[in-house]
VOVEXZA-758470 format. One record per residue: x, y, z of N, C-alpha, C in turn; residue in three letters. Coordinates in steps of 0.001 Angstrom, whole numbers, padded with zeros to 6 digits, always signed. Layout:
XYZXYZXYZALA ...
//
This chain:
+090224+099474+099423+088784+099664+099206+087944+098637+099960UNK +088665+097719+100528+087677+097002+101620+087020+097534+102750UNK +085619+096978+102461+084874+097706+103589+084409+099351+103073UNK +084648+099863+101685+084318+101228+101022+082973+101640+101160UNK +082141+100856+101631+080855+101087+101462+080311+101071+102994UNK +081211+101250+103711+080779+101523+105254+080309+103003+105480UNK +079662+103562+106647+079416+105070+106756+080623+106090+106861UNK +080358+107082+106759+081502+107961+106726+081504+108270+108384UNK +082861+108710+108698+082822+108737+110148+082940+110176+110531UNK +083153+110745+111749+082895+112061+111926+083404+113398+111199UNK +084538+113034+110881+085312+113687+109900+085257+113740+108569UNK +085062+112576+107915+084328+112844+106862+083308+113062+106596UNK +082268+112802+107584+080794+113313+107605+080804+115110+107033UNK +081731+115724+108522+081761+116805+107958+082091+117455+106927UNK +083461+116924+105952+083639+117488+105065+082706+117520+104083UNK +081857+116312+104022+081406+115350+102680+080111+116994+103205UNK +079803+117076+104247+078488+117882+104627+078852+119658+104258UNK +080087+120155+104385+080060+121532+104164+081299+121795+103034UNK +081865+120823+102395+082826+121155+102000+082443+120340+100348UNK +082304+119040+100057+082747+118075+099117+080973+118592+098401UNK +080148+118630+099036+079030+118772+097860+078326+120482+098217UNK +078719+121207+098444+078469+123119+098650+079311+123489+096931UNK +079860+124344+097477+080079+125458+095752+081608+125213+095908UNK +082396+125228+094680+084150+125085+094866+083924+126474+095444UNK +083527+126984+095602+083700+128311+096498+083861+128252+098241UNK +083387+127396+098497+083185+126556+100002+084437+125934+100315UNK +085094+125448+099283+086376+124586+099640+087832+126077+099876UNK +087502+126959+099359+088693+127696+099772+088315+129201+100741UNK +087153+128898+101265+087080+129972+101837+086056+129535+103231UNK +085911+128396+103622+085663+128045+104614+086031+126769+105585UNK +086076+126722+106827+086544+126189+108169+085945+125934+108573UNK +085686+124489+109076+084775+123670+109712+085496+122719+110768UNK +086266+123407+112067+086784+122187+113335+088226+121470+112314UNK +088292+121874+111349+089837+121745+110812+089661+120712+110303UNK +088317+120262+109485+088403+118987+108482+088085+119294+107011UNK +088350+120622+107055+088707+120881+105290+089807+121208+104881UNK +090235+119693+104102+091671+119731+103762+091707+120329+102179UNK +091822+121497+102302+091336+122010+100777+091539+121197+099504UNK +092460+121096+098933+092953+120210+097509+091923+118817+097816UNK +092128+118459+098859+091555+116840+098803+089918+117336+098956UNK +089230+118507+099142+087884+118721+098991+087650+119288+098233UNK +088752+119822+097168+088083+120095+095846+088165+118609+094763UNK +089182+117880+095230+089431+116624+094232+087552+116051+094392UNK +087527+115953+095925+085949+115072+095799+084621+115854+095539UNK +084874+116987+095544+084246+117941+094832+084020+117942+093333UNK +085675+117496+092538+084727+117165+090957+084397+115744+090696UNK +084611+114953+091777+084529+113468+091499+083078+113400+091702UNK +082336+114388+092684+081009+114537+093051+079941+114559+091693UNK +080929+115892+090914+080023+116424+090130+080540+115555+088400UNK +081220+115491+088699+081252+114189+087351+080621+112880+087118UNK +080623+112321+088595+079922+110954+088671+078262+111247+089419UNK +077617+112349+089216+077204+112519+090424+076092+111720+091377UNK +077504+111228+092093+077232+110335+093213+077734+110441+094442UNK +077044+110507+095678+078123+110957+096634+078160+109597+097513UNK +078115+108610+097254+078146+107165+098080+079281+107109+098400UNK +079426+106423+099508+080513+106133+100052+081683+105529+099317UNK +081107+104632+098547+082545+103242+097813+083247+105027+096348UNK +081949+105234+095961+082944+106508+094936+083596+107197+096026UNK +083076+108149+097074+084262+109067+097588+085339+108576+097875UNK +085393+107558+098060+086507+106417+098907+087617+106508+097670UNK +087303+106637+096597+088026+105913+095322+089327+106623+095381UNK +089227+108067+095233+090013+108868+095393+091318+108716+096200UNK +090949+108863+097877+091754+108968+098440+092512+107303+098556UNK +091561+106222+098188+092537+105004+098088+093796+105040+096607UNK +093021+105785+095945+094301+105996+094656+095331+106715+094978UNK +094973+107654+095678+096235+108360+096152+097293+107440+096750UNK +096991+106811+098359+097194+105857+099106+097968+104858+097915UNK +097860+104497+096973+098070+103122+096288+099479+103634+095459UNK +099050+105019+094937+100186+105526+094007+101300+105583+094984UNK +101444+106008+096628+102612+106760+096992+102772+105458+097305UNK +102395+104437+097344+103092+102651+097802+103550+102402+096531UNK +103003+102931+095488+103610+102046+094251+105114+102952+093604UNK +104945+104278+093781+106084+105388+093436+107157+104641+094238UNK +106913+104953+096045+107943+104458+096841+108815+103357+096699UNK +107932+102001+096545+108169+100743+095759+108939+100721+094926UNK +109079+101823+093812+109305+101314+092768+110580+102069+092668UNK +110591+103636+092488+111655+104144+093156+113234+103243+093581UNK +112940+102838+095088+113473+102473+096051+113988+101154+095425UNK +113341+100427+094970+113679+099181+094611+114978+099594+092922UNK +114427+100332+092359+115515+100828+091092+117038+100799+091446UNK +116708+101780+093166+117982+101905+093387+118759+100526+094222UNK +117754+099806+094715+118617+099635+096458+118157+098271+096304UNK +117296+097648+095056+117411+096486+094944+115502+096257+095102UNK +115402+094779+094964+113582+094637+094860+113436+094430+096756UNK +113828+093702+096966+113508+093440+098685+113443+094854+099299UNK +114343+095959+099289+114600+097028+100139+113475+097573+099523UNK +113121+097514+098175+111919+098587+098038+110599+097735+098139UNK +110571+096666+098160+109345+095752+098426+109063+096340+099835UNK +110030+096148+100856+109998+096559+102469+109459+097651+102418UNK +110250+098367+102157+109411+100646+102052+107755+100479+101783UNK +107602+099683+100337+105871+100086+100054+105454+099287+101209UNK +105661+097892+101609+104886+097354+102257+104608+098313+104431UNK +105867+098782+104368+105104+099423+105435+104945+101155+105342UNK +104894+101390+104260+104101+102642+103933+102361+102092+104088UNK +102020+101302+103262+100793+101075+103031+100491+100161+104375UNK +101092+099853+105171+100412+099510+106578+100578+100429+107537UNK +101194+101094+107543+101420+102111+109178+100399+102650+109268UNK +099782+102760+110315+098412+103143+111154+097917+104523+110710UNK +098765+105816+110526+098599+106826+109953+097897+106567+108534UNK +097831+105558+108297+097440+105535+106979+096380+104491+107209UNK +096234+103428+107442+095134+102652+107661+094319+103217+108044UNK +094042+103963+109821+093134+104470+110296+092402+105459+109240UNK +093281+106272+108699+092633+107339+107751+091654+107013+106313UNK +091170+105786+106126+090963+104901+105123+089032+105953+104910UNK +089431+107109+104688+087966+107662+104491+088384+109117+103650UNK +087180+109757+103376+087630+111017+102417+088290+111990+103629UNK +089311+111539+103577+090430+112639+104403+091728+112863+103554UNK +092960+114035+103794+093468+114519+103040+095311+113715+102969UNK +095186+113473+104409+096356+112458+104413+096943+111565+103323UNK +096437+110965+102685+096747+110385+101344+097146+111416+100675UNK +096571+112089+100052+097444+112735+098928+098183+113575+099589UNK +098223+114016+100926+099559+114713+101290+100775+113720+100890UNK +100364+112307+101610+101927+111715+101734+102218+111434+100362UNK +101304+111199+099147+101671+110887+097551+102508+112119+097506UNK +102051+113638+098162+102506+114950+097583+104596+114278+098547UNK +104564+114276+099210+105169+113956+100515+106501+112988+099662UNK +106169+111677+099592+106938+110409+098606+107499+111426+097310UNK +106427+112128+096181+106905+112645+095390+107969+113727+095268UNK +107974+114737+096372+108825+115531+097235+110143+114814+096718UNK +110448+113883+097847+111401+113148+098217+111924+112354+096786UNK +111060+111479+095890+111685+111443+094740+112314+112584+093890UNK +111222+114054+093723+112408+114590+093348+113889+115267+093560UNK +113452+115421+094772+114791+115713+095479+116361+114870+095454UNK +115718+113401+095724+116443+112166+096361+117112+111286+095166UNK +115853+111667+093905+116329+110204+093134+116553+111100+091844UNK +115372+111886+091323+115606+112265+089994+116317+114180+089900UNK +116165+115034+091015+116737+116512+090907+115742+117301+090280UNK +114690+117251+090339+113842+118078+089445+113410+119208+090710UNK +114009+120486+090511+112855+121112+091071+111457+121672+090499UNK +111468+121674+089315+109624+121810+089123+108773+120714+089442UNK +108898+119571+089883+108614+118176+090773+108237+118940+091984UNK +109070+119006+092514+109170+120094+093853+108412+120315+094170UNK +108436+121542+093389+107319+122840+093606+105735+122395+093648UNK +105612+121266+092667+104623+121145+092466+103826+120080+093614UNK +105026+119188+093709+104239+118581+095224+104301+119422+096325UNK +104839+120390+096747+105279+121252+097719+103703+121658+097679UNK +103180+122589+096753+102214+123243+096950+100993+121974+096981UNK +100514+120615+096419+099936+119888+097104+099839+119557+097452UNK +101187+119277+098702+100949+118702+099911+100503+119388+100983UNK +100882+121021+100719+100917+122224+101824+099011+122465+101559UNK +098734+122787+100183+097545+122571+100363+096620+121420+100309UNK +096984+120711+100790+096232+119612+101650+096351+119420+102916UNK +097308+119819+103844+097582+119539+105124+099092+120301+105164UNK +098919+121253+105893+100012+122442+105948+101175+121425+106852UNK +101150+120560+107499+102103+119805+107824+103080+119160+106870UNK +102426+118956+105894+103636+118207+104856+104892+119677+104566UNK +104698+120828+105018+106072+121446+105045+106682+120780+105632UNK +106818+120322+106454+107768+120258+107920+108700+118882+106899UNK +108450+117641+105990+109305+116876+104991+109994+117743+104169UNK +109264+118945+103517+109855+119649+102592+111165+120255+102991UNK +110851+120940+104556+112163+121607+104789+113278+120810+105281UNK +113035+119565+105642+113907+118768+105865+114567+118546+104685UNK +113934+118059+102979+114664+117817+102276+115309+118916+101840UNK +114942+120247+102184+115534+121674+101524+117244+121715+102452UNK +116705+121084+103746+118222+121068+104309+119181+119917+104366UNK +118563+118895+103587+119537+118015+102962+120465+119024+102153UNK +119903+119445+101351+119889+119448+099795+121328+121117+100620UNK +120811+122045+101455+121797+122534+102014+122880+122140+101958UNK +123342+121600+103333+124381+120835+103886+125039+119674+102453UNK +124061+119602+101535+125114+119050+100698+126127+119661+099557UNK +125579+120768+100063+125733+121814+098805+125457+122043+097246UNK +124283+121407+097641+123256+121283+096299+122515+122501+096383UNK +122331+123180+097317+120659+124546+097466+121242+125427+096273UNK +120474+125224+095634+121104+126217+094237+119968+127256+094159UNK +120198+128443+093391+119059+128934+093241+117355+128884+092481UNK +117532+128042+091888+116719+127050+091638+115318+126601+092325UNK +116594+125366+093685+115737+125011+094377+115215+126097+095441UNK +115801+126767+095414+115294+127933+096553+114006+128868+096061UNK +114216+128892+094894+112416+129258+094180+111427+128454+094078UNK +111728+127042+093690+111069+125794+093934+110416+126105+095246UNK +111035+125493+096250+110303+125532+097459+109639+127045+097743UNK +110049+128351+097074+109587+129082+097829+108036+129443+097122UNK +107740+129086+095868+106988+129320+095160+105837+128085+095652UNK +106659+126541+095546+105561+125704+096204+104928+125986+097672UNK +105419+126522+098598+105084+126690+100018+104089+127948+099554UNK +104365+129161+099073+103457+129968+098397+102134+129457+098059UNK +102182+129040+097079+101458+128049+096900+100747+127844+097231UNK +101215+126441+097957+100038+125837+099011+099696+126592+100374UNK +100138+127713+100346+099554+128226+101606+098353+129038+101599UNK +098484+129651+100012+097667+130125+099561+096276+129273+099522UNK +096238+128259+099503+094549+127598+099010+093906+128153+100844UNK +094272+128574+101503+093675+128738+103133+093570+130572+103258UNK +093930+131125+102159+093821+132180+102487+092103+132926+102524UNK +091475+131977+101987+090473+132771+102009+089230+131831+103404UNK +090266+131370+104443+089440+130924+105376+090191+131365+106856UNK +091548+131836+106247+092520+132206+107550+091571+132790+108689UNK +090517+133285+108764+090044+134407+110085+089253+133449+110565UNK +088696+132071+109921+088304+130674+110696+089032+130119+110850UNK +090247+129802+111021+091072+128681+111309+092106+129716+112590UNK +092011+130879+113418+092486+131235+114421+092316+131798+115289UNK +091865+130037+115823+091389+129611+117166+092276+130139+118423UNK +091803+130682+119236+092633+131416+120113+092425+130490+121437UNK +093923+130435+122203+093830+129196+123513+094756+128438+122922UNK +095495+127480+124063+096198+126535+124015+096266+125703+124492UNK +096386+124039+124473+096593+123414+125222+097283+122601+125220UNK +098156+122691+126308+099513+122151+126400+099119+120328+126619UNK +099806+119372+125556+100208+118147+126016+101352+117447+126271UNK +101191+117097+127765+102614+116606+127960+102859+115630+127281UNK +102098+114761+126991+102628+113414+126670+102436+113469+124823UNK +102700+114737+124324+102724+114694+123011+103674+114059+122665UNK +104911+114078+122301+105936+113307+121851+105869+111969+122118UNK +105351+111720+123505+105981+110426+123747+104216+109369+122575UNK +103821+110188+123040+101919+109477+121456+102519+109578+120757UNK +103209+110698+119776+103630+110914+118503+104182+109638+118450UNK +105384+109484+118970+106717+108772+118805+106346+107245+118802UNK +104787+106865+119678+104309+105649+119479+103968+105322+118373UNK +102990+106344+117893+102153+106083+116395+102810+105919+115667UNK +104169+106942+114875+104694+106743+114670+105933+104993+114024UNK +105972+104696+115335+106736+103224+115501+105699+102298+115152UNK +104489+103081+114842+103447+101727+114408+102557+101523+115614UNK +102397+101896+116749+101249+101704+117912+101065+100845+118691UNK +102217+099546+118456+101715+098780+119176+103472+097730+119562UNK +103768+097616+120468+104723+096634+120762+105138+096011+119665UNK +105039+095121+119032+105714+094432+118372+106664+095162+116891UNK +105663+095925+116680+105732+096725+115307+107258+097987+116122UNK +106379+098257+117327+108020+099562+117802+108980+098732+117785UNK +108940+097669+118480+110363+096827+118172+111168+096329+116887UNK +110329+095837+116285+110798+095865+114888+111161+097112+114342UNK +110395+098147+113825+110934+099082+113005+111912+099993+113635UNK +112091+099925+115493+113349+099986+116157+114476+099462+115809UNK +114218+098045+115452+115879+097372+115363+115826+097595+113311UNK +114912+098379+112737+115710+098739+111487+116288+099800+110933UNK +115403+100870+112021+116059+102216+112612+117890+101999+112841UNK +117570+101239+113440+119374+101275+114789+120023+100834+113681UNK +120145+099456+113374+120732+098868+111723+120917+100106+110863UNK +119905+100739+110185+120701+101810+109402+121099+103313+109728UNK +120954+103267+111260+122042+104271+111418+123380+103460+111884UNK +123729+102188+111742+124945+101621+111825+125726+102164+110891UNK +125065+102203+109474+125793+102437+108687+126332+103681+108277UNK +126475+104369+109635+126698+106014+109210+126454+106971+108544UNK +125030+107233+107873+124256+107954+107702+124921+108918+107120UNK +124906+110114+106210+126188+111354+105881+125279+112358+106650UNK +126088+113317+107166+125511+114618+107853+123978+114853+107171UNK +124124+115255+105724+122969+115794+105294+121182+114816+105878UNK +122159+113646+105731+120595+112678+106128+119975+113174+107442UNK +121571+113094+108486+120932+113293+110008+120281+114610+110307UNK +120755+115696+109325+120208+117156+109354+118917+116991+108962UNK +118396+116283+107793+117056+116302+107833+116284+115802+108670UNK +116692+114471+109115+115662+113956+110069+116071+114782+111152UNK +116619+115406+111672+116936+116380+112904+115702+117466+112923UNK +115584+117923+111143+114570+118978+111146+113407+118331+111124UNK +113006+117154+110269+111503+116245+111100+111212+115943+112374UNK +111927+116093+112956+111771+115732+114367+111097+116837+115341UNK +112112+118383+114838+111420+119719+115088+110176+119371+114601UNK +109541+119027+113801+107852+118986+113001+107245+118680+114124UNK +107702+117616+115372+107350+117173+116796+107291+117942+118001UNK +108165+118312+118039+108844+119182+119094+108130+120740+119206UNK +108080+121223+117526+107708+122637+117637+106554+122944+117626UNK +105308+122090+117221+104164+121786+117353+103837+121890+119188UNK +104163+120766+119468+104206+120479+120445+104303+121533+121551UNK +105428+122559+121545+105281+123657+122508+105136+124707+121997UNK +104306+124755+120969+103604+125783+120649+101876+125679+120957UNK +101687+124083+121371+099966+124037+121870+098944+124713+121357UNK +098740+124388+119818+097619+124648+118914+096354+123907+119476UNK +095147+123911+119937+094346+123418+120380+094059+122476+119766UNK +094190+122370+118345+093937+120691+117840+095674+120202+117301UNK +096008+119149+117741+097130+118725+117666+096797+116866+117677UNK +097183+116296+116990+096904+114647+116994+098144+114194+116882UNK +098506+112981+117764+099549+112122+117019+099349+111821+115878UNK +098483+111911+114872+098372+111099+113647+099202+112248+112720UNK +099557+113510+113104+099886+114300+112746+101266+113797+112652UNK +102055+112785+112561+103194+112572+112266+102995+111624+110866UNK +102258+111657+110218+101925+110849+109171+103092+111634+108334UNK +103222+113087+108334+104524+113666+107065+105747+112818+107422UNK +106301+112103+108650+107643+111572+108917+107218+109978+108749UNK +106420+109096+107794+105956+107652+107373+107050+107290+106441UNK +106600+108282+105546+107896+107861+104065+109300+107536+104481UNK +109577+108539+105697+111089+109060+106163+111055+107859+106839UNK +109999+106949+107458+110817+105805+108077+110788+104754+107041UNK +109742+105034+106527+109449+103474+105136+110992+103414+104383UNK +111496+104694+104364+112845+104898+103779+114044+104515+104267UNK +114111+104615+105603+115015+104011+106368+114914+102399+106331UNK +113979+101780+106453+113615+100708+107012+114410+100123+105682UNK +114068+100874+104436+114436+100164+103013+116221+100154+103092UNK +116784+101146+103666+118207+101355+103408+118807+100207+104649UNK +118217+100172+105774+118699+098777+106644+118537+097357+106001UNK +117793+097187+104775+117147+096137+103880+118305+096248+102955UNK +118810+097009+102621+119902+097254+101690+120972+096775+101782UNK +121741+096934+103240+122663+096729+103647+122513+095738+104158UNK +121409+095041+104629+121139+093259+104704+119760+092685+104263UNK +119699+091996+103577+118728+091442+102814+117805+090433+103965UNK +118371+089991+104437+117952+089230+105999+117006+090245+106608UNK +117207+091283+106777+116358+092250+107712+114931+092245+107075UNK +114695+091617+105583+113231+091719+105182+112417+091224+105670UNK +112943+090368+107004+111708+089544+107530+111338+090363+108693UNK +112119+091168+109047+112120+091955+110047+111005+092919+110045UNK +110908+093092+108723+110150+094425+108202+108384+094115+107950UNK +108761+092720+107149+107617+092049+107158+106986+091789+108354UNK +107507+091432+109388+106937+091155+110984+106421+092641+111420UNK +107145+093641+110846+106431+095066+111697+105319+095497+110859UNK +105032+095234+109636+103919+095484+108604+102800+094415+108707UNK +103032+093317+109457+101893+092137+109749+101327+092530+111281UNK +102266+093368+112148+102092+093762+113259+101279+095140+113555UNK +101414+095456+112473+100745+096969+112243+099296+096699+111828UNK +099355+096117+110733+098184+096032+110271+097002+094901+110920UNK +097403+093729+111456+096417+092746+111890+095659+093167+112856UNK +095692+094166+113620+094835+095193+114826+093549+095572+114220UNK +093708+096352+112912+092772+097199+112354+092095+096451+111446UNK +092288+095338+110873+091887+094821+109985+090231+094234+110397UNK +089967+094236+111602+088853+093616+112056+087467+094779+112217UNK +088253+096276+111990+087371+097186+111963+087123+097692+110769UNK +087929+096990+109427+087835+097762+108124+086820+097825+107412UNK +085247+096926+108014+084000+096920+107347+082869+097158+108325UNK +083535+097304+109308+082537+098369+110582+082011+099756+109987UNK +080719+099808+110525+080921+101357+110474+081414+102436+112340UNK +082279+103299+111556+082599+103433+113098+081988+103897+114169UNK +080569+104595+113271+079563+105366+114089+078375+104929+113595UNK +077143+104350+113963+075950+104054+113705+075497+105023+112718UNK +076088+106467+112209+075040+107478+111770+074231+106759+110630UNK +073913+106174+109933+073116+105564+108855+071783+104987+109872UNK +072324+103791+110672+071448+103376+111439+070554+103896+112131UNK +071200+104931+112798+070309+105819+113444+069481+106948+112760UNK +069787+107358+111084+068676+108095+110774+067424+107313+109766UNK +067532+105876+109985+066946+105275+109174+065955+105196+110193UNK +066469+104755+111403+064854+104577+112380+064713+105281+113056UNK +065305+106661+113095+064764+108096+113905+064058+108884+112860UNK +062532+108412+112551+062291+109283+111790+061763+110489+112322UNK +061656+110925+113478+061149+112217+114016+062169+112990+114268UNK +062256+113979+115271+063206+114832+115671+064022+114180+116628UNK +065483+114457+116059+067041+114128+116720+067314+115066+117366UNK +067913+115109+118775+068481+116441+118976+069826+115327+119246UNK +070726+116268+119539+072305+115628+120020+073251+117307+120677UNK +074416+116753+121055+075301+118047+121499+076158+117402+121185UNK +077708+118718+121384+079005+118388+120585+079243+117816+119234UNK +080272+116578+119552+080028+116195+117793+078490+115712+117218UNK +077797+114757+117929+076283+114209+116974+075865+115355+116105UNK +076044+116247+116729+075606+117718+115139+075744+117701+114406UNK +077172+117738+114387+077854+117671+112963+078507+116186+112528UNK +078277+115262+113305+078559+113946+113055+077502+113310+112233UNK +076089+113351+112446+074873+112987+111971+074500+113302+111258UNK +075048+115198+110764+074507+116140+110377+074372+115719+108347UNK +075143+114627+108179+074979+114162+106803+074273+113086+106405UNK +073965+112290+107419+073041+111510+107226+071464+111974+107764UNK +071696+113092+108480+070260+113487+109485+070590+114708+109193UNK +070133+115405+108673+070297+116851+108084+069667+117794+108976UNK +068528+117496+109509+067488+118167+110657+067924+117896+112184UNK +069089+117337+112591+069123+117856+113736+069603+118716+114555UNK +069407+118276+115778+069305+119718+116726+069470+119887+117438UNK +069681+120730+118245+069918+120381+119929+068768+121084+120648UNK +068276+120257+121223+066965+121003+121930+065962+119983+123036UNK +064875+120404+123495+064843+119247+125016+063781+118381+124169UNK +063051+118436+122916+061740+117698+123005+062138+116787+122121UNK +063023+115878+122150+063041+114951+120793+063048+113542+121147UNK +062053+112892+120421+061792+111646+120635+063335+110241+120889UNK +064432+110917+119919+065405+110538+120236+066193+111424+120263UNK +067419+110713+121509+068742+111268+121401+069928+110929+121493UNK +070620+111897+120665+071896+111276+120385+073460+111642+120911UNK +073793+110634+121616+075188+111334+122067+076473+110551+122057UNK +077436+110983+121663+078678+110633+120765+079190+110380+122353UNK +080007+109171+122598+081053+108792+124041+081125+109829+124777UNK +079815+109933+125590+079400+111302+126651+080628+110439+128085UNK +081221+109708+127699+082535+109584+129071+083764+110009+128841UNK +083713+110455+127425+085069+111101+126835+085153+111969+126770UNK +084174+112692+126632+083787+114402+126551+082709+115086+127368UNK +083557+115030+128490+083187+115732+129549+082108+116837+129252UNK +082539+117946+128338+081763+118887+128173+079994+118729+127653UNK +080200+117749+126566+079209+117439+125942+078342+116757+127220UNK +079122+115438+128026+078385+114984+129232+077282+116133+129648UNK +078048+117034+130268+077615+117962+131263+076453+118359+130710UNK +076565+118871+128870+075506+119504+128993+074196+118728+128221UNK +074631+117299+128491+073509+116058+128110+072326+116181+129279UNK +073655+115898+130467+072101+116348+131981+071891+117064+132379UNK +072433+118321+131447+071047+119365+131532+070078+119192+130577UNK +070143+119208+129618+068717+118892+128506+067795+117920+128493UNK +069143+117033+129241+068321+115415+129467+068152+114694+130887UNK +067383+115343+131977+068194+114754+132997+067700+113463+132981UNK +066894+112616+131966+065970+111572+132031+067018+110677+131492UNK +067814+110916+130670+068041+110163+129843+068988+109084+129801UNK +069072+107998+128988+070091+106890+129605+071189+106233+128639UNK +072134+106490+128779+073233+106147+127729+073287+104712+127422UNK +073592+104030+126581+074146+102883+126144+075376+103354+125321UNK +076475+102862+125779+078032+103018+125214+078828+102141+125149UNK +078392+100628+124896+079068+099871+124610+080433+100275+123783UNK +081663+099184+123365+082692+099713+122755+082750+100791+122331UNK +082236+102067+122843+082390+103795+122313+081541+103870+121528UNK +080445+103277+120843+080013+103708+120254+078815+104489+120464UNK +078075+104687+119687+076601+105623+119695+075240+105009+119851UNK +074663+105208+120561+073508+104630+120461+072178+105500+120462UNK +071211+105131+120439+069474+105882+120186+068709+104806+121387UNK +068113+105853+122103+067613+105356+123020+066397+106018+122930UNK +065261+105872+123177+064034+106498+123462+063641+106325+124374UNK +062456+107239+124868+061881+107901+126003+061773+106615+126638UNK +061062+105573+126451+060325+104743+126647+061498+103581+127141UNK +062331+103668+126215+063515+102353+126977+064193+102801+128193UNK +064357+104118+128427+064634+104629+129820+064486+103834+131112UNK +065078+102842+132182+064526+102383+132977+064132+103754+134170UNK +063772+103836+135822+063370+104479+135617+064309+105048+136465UNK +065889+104510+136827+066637+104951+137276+067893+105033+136617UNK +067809+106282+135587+068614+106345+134456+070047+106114+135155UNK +071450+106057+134291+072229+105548+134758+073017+106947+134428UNK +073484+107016+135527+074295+108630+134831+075984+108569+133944UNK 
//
């Protein structure tokens, strides 16, 4: 919750704008650029209307509880079995890996991976399939990616010759389920076009390792360590099928595709990292170095806001126009804007990143003059224009 009271950033702008305060009718039957994660916009949907407050530090509350429970389940779990250090290691770099830091706003990622951790406890530690089912369908409806853990643990649970009939209703009823909360938006969410990224795997596979040198090396050498210890088929079959979650994405080129989208395979390493901790107690420093490495990057942006939108509708009190995201980026703090040529200010989201939006800035604007320091946004008026705008 540090820093909870910063602005919401583009993504949550939007939800918080068409999804978290509209009708629970809005949360299952409409699509907005793929930031309505249904379950997690109906949760802030009654948190709205119970407290009703829509400030930033309350929406926040939510998805940090989520976030806190799947560190404290994992933790606690893990440590029952495999000792306090191995499960101290798991929560501590669950609750730092970047998939999860960066996401520190009303987004759905959190309670997928709580749905995600809980999965995996029942499968792993306690056998429950009504556990299952029940995280199955809130993780699927929150972010249809958390299948891709489920079927991995369904083909543990195969190859060990556990798939009883049971679990085979479990999962089939939870995937049901959660696929169901999108049915009444399916004819908005298929976006037609593809675009192929080459360098998907090799982003995934960074973020993943934590993003940054020190952290891949570390949670590398706790990787390698516990596959020393020979792993049983069923383990390598699952992570074989998480890995497809990479791969099949990937050349199938859905037009929105993110590395952060490997956030369902976090637990699966927080888990590993704990079983190399197991088999040597020494390796906790190891772990600790990739969770101090992960996190000390981001920590300097956790009370930023990441986009001026507050700032800028406090002293634009006339007409905003903007293109691309500023629409719907602003669109919750600046409810009236617009895109159009006469507005005293304007607003444009890293017009060097998005070409498209560029292009069609100098047409509306051929006057006009960016300031883009570190990516961010700025408001410029007519008048600060020098008189040889900068293109």
């Amino acid at each position: 919750m540090i820093g909870a009271d910063r602005a919401f950033n583009y993504d949550a702008s939007v939800t918080m704008q068409n999804f978290v305060t509209g009708s629970v009718g809005d949360v299952f039957t409409r699509q907005t650029v793929y930031n309505n994660h249904p379950l997690l916009s109906l949760v802030e949907h009654v948190v709205s209307s119970v407290t009703g407050s829509v400030d930033e530090s309350t929406m926040r509350f939510a998805p940090a509880l989520f976030a806190a429970s799947a560190v404290g389940i994992l933790t606690w779990r893990v440590a029952a079995r495999w000792g306090l250090a191995a499960g101290i290691v798991g929560g501590v770099l669950l609750a730092t890996h970047p998939t999860l830091t960066s996401q520190r706003d009303v987004r759905g990622y959190t309670l997928a991976v709580l749905a995600i951790v809980l999965m995996g406890v029942a499968v792993l530690d306690i056998g429950s399939p009504a556990l299952f089912a029940v995280a199955l369908a809130v993780g699927v409806g929150t972010h249809v990616y958390a299948a891709i853990p489920a079927a991995a643990l369904l083909v543990f649970l195969w190859s060990s010759g556990a798939l009883t009939s049971k679990w085979r209703l479990a999962g089939a009823v939870g995937f049901v389920a959660g696929l169901a909360c999108y049915a009444g938006m399916i004819h908005e969410m298929g976006r037609k076009g593809r675009v192929f990224r080459p360098r998907f795997p090799i982003d995934a596979g960074w973020e993943l390792l934590g993003g940054g040198i020190i952290a891949a090396i570390a949670l590398s050498c706790l990787l390698l360590l516990a596959l020393r210890q020979r792993p049983p088929t069923p383990i390598l079959l699952g992570a074989a099928v998480t890995s497809l979650g990479v791969f099949g994405p990937w050349l199938l080129a859905p037009v929105d595709l993110y590395p952060r989208f490997v956030y369902y395979a976090v637990p699966a390493l927080a888990l590993a990292a704990s079983a190399a901790v197991k088999y040597d107690r020494r390796l906790f420093i190891v772990g600790f170095i990739a969770a101090v490495a992960m996190l000390a990057p981001s920590l300097r942006t956790w009370t930023h806001d990441e986009l001026p939108n507050r700032q800028l509708a406090q002293v634009a009190r006339g007409r905003v126009c903007g293109v691309g995201y500023p629409v719907e980026a602003l669109r919750w703090y600046k409810p009236d804007i617009v895109v159009g040529t006469d507005c005293p200010v304007v607003a444009i989201l890293r017009p060097e990143a998005i070409q498209k939006d560029a292009a069609t800035a100098r047409v509306l604007w051929p006057a006009l003059c960016w300031s883009v320091p570190s990516a961010e946004l700025r408001a410029r008026t007519s008048q600060e224009c020098p008189v040889s705008p900068r293109p």
